[in-house]
N, C-alpha and C positions, 0 to 999 in steps of 0.2 A: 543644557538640561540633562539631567539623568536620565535614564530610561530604560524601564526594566525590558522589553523590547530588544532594544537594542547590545544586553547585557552578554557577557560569551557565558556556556553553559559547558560542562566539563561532566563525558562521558568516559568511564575510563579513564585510557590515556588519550581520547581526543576531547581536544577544546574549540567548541564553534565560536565565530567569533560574534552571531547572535541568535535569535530563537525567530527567528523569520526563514521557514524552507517551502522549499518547492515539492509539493503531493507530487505523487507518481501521479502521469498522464500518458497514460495509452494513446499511442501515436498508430498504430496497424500502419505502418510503414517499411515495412521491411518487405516490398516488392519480389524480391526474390525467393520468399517463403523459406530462405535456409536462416534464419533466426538471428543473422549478422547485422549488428546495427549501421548506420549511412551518416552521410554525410549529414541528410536530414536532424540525424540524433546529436551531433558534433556540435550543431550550430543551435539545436534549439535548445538542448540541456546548457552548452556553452555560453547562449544569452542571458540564462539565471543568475549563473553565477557572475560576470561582469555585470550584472546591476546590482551585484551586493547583498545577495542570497547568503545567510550561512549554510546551509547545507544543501545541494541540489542531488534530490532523487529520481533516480532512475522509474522508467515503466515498472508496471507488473512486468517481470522478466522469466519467461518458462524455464522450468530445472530437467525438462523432458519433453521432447516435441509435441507428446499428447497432451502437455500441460500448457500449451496456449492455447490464447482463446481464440485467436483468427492465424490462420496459415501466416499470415502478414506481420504477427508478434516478434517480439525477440526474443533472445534465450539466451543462457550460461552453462549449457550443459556438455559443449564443446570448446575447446583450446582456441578454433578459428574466432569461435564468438569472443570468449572472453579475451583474447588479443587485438580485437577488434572496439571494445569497449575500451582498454587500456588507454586508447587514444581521446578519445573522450572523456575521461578519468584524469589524465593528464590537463587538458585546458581547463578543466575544470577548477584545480588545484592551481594554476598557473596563477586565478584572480583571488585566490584565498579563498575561496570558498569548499566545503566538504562534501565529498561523493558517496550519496548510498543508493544501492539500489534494490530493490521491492524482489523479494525473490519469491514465485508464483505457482500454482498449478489452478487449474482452472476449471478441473472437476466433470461435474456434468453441461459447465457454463462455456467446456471448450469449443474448437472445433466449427465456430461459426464464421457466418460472410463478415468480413471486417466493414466497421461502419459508413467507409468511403473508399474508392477505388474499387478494381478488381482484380479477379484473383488471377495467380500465373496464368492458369488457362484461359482467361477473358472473360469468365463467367460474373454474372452478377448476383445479388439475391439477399436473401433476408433467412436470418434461424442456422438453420445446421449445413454445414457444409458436406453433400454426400461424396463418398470415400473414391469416386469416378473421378471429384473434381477436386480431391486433393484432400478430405478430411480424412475423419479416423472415429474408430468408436471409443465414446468418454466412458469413464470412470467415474464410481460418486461412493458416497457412505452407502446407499443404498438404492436399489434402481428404480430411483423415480427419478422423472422428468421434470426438468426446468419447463412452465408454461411454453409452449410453442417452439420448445425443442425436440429431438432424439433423444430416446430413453437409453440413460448409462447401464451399465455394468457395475454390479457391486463387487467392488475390491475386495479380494482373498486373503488371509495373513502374508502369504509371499507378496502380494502388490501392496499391500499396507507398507509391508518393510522395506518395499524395494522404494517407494514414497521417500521415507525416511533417509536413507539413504542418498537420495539425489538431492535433498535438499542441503546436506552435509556434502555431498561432492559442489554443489553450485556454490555452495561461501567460500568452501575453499579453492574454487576460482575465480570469485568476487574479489578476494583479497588478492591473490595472485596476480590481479588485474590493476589492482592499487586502490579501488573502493576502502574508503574510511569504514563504514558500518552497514549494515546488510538490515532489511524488514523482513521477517516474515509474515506473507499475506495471508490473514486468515480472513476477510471481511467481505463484502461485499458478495456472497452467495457461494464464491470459490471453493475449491475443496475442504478447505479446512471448516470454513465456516460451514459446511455441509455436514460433516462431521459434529460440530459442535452444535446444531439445531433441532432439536427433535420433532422439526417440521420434514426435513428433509433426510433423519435418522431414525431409520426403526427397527435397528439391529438390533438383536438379543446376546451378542457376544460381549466379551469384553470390552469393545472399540463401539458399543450402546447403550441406551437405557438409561445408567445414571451420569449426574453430570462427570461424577472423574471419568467413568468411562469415555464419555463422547469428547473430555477433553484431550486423553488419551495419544491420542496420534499428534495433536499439539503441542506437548508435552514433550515427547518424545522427538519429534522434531530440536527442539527448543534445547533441549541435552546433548542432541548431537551434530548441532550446529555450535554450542558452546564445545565442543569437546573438540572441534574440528579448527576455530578460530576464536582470535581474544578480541577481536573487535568490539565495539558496542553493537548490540541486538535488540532492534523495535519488535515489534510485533502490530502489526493494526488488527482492529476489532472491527464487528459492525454491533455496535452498542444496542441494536434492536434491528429487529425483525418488520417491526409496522404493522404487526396485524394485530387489529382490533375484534372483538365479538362476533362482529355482522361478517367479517374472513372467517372467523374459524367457524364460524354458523355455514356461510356458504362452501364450504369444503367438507363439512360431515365429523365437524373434530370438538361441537360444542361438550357433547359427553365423554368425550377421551380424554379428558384430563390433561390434554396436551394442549399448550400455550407455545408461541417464539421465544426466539434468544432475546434475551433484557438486560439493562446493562448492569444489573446486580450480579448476574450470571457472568459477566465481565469483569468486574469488579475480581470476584471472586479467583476466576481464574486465569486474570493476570496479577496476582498474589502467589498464585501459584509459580505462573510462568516466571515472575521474578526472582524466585527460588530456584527454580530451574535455570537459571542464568541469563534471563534477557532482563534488559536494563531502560525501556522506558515505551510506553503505548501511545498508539498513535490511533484517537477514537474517531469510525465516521459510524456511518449505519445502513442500516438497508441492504438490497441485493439478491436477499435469499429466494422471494420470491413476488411476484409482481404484487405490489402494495400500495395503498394511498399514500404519501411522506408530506406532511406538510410542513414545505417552506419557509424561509424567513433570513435576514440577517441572524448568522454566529446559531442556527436553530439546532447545532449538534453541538454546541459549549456547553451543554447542560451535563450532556453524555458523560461528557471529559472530565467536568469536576464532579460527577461521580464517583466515576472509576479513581479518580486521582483521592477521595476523603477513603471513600469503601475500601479499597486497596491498596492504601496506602503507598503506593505506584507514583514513577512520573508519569505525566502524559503530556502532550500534546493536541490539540483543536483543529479541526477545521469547519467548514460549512457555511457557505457564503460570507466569509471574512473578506472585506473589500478596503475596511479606513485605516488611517494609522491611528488615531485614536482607537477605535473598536478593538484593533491587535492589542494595541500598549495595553487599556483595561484588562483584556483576558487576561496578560502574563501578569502585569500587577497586581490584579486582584488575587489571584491563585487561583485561577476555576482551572489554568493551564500550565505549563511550566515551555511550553512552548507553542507557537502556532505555523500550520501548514497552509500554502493558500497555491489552489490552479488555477482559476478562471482567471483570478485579479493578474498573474502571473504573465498568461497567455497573453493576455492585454494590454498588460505592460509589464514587460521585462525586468524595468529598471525600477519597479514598485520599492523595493527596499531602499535604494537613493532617495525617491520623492516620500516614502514613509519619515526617513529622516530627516528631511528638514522639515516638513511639515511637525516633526516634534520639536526639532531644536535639535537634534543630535549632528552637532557641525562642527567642524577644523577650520580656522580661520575662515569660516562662510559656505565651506564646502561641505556635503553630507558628507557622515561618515561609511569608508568603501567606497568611493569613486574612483575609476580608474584614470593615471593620469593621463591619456588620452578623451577624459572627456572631461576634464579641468576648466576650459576653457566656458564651456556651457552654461560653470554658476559663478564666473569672475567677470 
């Protein structure tokens, strides 16, 4: 059988060898709090890819220790880290399959109790990590608070630029490290996406107010990560905000005029960002701030082929993606030009083998990507 699915897509000079990848997935495993990734990371990114993953991405990865979001994250912002990835980058590519990794700041969203485990000190806890017990004070577009965290600090034009900056030193140790193509995270409430919302922006400077402005630091990013490496460069979105009437009623914002990010606003400015030299989006939503989201099978595929007609953009999907049918329709229909799936991932590894034959895509009976140590399994 054909299958658009299972098709290679060709970014640049790299060619995946399908549109089946692996979302970053925050693991808060790095025990040690120095940002290096483990064994942990070796074996769980590593099982992606030998089930036949085209491209396995990395966590959100901080570009600067204040830019993770639990002490426990990873980073790229040192030579130990990024040498320590290399090796995971390595087994990765060993099954054919492509390495990218999410490259991160975490805004006023950093800084907290990681979801499981604790911290060096043995502390446990929930929200903001105080600075006794290992945290630091965040950073945001403008100092307000994430619900039921510590209120940031608004970046100055020197921490604007120094931002910039680090996100152009982390790819060019992504790549150093042997990473195929780098994300930048703007989505999910993070700094950028803090910047880009005028829920969480109410600067009057240049870097607020209107949309080029709030996209601004995005932008900028985007040019100096291109200017640093040829890689291919995603970008992920949060295609909305969530909040409806009865939010912006309860928060004092029905007469302000101000609304959340939407994914026309996305649209928009990844048209831009693709001028700017990144080369395909990767749509979820939510994050910015605590919001109703109502669920569903593929219920952020809509996002995607927005931004993919409006923007004339690639993109890619994800959002409770579970079947190999359900994937296969996204990419053949065009709502996607690719699809990312975690949960299904998590719980089964080897999802792009079992997606495969459940379409038909087989080598004399075998799905296509099986590694020949596990041959034996479909003969």
């Amino acid at each position: 059988m054909t299958s658009s699915l299972f098709s290679p897509l060709t970014l640049r000079s790299l060619t995946l060898r399908n549109r089946l990848w692996v979302s970053p997935l925050c693991q808060y495993s790095v025990t040690a709090a120095d940002g290096v990734p483990t064994d942990w990371h070796l074996v769980h990114l590593g099982s992606f890819a030998r089930g036949g993953a085209g491209m396995v991405m990395a966590e959100a990865t901080a570009v600067v220790p204040e830019g993770r979001i639990s002490p426990h994250d990873t980073g790229i912002y040192n030579d130990a880290q990024a040498h320590a990835w290399s090796r995971v980058v390595d087994f990765v590519h060993s099954q054919g399959a492509a390495a990218g990794i999410q490259l991160a700041h975490a805004g006023r969203k950093a800084s907290i109790f990681p979801e499981w485990g604790a911290l060096a000190k043995g502390a446990t806890g929930s929200g903001t990590v105080p600075v006794e017990l290992g945290g630091w004070q965040t950073v945001s577009a403008s100092a307000i608070a994430f619900d039921g965290y510590a209120a940031p600090v608004a970046l100055d034009e020197a921490g604007i630029q120094d931002v910039v900056a680090a996100f152009a030193d982390a790819a060019r140790r992504s790549v150093d490290a042997g990473f195929d193509l780098v994300e930048i995270h703007a989505a999910h409430g993070y700094l950028l996406h803090q910047f880009l919302s005028p829920l969480s922006n109410t600067r009057d400077d240049q870097w607020g107010g209107s949309l080029e402005n709030r996209a601004r630091l995005l932008l900028d990013i985007v040019r100096a990560v291109r200017a640093e490496v040829d890689v291919p460069m995603l970008v992920r979105f949060s295609a909305s905000d969530w909040v409806d009437d009865a939010w912006l009623e309860s928060h004092g914002l029905t007469e302000s005029g101000v609304a959340g990010w939407n994914e026309h606003d996305t649209a928009t400015v990844a048209a831009w960002a693709l001028d700017a030299g990144a080369d395909l989006f990767d749509i979820s939503s939510g994050g910015l701030v605590r919001a109703r989201i109502e669920t569903g099978p593929g219920y952020q595929v809509p996002f995607a082929e927005t931004v993919r007609t409006e923007g004339g953009v690639l993109v890619n999907a994800v959002g409770l993606i579970t079947e190999a049918a359900q994937a296969e329709k996204i990419v053949a229909s065009g709502q996607a030009d690719a699809v990312m799936m975690g949960r299904e991932f998590m719980r089964d590894p080897h999802a792009p083998l079992r997606f495969a034959r459940e379409l038909g895509v087989e080598v004399d009976g075998v799905p296509v990507g099986t590694p020949p140590q596990y041959l034996r399994a479909y003969r």
